[in-house]
C-alpha positions in Angstrom: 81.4 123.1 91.4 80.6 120.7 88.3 80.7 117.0 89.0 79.7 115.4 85.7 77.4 117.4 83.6 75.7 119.1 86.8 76.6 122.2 88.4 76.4 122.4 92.3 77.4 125.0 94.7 80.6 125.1 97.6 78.0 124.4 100.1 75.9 121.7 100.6 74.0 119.8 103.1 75.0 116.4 104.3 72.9 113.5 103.6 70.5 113.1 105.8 70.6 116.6 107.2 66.7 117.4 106.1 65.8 113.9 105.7 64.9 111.7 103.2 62.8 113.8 100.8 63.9 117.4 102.4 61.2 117.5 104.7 63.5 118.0 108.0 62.8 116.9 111.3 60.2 118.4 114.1 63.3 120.3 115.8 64.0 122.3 112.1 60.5 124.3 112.5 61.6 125.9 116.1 65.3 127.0 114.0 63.3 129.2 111.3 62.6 131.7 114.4 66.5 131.6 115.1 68.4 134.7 113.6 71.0 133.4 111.6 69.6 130.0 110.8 68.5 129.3 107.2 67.4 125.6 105.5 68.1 127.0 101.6 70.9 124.9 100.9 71.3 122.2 97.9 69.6 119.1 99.0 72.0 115.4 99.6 69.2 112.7 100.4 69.5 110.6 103.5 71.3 107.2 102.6 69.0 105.0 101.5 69.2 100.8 101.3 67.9 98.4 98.1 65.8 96.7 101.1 64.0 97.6 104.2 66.0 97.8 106.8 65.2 98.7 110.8 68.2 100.0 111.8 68.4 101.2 115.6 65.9 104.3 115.5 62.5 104.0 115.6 60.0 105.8 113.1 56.6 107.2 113.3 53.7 105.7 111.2 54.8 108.1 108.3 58.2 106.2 108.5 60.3 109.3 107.7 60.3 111.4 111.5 62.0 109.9 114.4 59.3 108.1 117.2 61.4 110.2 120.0 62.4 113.7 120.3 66.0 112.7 121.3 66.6 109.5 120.0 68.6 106.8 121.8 70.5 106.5 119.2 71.8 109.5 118.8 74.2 111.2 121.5 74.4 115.0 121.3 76.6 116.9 123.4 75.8 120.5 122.4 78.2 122.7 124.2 81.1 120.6 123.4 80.3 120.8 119.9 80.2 116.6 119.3 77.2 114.3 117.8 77.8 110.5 118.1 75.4 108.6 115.9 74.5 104.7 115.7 70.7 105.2 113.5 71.9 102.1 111.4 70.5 103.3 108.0 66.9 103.1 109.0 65.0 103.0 106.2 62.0 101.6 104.1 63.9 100.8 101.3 64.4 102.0 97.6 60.8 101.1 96.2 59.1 102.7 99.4 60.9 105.4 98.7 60.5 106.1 94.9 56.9 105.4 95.5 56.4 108.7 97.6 56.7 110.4 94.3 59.1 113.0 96.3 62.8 113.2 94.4 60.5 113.3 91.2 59.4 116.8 92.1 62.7 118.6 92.7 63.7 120.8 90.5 66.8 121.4 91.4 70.3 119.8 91.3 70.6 117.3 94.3 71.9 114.2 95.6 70.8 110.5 96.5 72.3 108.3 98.7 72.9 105.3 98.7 74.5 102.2 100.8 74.9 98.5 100.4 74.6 96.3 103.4 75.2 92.9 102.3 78.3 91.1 103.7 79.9 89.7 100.4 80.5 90.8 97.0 78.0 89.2 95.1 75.1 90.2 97.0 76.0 93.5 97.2 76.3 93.7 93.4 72.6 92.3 93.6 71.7 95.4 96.1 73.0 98.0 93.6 71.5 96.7 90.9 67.6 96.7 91.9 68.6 100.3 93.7 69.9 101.4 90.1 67.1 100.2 88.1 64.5 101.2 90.8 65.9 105.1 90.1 66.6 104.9 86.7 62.5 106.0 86.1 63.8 109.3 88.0 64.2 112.3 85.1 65.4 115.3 86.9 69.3 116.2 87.4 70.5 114.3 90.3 73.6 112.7 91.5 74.1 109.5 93.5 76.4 109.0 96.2 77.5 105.2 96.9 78.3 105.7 100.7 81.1 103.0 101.7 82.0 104.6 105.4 78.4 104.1 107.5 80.2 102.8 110.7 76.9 101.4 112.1 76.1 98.5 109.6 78.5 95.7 111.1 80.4 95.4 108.5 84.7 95.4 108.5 85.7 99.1 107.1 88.8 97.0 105.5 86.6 93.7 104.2 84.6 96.5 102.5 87.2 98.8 101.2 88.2 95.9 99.0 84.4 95.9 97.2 84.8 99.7 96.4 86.3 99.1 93.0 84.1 96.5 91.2 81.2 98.3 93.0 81.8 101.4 91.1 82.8 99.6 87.9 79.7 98.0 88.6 77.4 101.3 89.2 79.0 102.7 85.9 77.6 99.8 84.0 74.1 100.8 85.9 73.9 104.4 85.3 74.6 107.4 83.2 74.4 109.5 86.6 77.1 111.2 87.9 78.4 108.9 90.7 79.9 110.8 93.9 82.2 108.2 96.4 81.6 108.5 99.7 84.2 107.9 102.5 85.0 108.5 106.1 88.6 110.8 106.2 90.6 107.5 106.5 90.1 106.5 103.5 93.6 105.6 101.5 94.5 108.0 98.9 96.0 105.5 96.8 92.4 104.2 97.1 91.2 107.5 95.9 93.6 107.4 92.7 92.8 104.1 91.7 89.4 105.1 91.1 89.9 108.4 89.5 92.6 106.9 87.2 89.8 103.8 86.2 87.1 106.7 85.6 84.9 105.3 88.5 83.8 108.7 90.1 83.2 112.1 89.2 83.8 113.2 92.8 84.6 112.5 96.1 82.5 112.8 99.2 85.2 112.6 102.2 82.5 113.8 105.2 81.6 110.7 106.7 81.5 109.7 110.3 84.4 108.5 112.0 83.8 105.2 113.8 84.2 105.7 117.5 87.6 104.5 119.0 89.2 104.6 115.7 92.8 105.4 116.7 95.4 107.3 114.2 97.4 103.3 113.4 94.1 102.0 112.0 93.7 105.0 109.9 95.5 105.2 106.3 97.1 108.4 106.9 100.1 109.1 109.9 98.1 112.0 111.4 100.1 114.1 113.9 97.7 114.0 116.6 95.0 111.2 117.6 91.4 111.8 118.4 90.5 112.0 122.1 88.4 109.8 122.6 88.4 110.3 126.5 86.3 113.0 126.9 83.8 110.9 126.5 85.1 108.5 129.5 86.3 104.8 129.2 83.2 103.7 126.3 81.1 105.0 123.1 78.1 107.0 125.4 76.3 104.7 122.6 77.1 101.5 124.4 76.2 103.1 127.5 73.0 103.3 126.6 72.5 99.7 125.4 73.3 99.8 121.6 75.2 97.3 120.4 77.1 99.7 118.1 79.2 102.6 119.3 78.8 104.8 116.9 79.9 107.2 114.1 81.5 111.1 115.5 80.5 114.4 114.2 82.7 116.9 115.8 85.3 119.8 115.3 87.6 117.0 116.6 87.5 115.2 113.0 88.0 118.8 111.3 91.7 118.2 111.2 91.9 114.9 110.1 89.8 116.2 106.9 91.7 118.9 106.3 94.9 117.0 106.3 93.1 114.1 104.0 91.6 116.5 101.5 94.9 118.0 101.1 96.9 115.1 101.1 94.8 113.8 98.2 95.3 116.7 96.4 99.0 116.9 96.6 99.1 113.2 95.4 97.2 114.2 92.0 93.5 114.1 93.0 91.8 116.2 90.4 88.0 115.3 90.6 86.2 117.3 93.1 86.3 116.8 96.3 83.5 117.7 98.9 84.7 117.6 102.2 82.9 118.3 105.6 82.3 116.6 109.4 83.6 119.1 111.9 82.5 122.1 110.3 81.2 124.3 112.8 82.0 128.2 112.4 82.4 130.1 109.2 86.2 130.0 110.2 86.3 126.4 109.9 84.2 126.1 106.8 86.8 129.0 105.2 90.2 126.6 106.2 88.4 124.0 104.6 87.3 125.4 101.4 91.0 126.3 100.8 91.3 122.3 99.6 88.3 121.1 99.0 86.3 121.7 95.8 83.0 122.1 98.7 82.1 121.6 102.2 79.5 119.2 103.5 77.5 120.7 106.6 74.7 118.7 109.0 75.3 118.8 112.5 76.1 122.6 112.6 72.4 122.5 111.9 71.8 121.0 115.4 74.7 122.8 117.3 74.9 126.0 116.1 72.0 126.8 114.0 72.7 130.6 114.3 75.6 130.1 112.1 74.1 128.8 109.1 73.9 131.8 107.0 77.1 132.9 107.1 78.4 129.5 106.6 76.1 129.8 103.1 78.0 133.0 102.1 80.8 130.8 101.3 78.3 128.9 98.6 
């Protein structure tokens, strides 16, 4: 798959998957003794913020591995195949990170991440900038992904929706890079268009969490069949837990809702490629999917069914 002038393969990890430099988490050294289980898989860096920001999960001294082995902020229900997540884009911000020195190293294609979390236009115009001129020292092929779907920043999905086109006009000003948009499988198509007809994007990232509760009228699409949302009782188990935000879902339940969005979008005239992915937990699934999309995005397979890994990366 070529976005811009890079080449990438029909599988790749999602952001955040191995962290923010590739380094995993503690849990990814016990899978390299599962059969089946492999980490070789082109790199998407966890999102990333133009500031500091806390977020809801707390980090160890090095900043980049969770304090806890099962966060609080993060709900996992492994044998029904769902992962509810509310981290809030911890981070230490776009200097901290450059400053590593890790992205510079990679030698191979990959992705960065990035989100705005400013409430109005202007400032988050301001954020993109100092994240695009903090990067543009970077020399190596990467591309950046400008995530507009986190559900856990406070900020209204619609309100936001409306920033999405002067923000890439914006990034294309910034950067010579090829830019990758990044939205939940709500997003409208005619959204979508809009931004492939102004020459905004070179892909399309639709593999984001689904904010919990989100019922089929408040999506953009009229899906057949609504998520369930009571299998995981009367609230978010986020909220149960004290969070103030419920939470973004990872499950096979979003699978369908992808599917029909990817396909949708291509129907409607969406040419630039599109990777595609939350929900993608057997090779089965990761085959239906690869029948619209231009690649899948995998992460929480890594958690739920590690043994599968491997012959999910056939399909690269």
């Amino acid at each position: 798959m070529r976005i811009g002038n890079l080449d990438f393969p029909r599988v790749i990890c999602a952001p955040g998957t191995f962290g923010f430099f590739g380094e995993g988490y503690p849990f990814h050294k016990l899978l390299q003794f599962v059969p089946g289980y492999s980490s070789d898989i082109a790199f998407a860096a966890k999102t990333v913020t133009a500031y500091e920001r806390k977020g809801n999960m707390p980090m160890r001294k090095d900043h980049i591995t969770p304090l806890h082995i099962l966060p609080k902020c993060v709900y996992v229900d492994f044998f029904g195949g769902h992962v509810i997540n509310a981290v809030g884009l911890t981070n230490k911000g776009i200097d901290w990170s450059m400053d590593q020195m890790m992205w510079q190293k990679r030698k191979d294609n990959y992705f960065l991440s990035f989100m705005s979390i400013e409430p109005d236009l202007e400032k988050k115009l301001e954020e993109l900038r100092y994240f695009c001129k903090a990067i543009s020292v970077l020399n190596n092929s990467f591309a950046l992904q400008i995530n507009f779907a986190c559900p856990n920043t406070g900020q209204d999905p619609q309100a936001f929706l409306k920033m999405v086109i002067p923000m890439l006009e914006e990034a294309r000003k910034l950067t010579k890079v090829p830019l990758v948009a990044n939205f939940n499988p709500f997003v409208p198509i005619q959204l979508l268009k809009e931004i492939q007809d102004k020459g905004l994007a070179d892909a399309f990232w639709i593999a984001n969490t689904v904010p919990y509760g989100t019922q089929s009228e408040q999506a953009h699409h009229k899906f057949e069949k609504p998520i369930d949302w009571s299998i995981f009782d009367d609230t978010s188990p986020l909220l149960k837990r004290g969070l103030k935000q419920a939470g973004g879902l990872s499950s096979h339940l979003v699978l369908p809702y992808v599917i029909e969005t990817v396909k949708e979008a291509k129907n409607k005239g969406i040419t630039l490629p599109i990777i595609a992915g939350n929900g993608v937990q057997s090779k089965s699934a990761a085959i239906e999917l690869q029948k619209y999309a231009d690649a899948i995005a995998i992460g929480t397979v890594f958690m739920l069914r590690p043994w599968l890994i491997k012959s999910i990366l056939e399909l690269s």
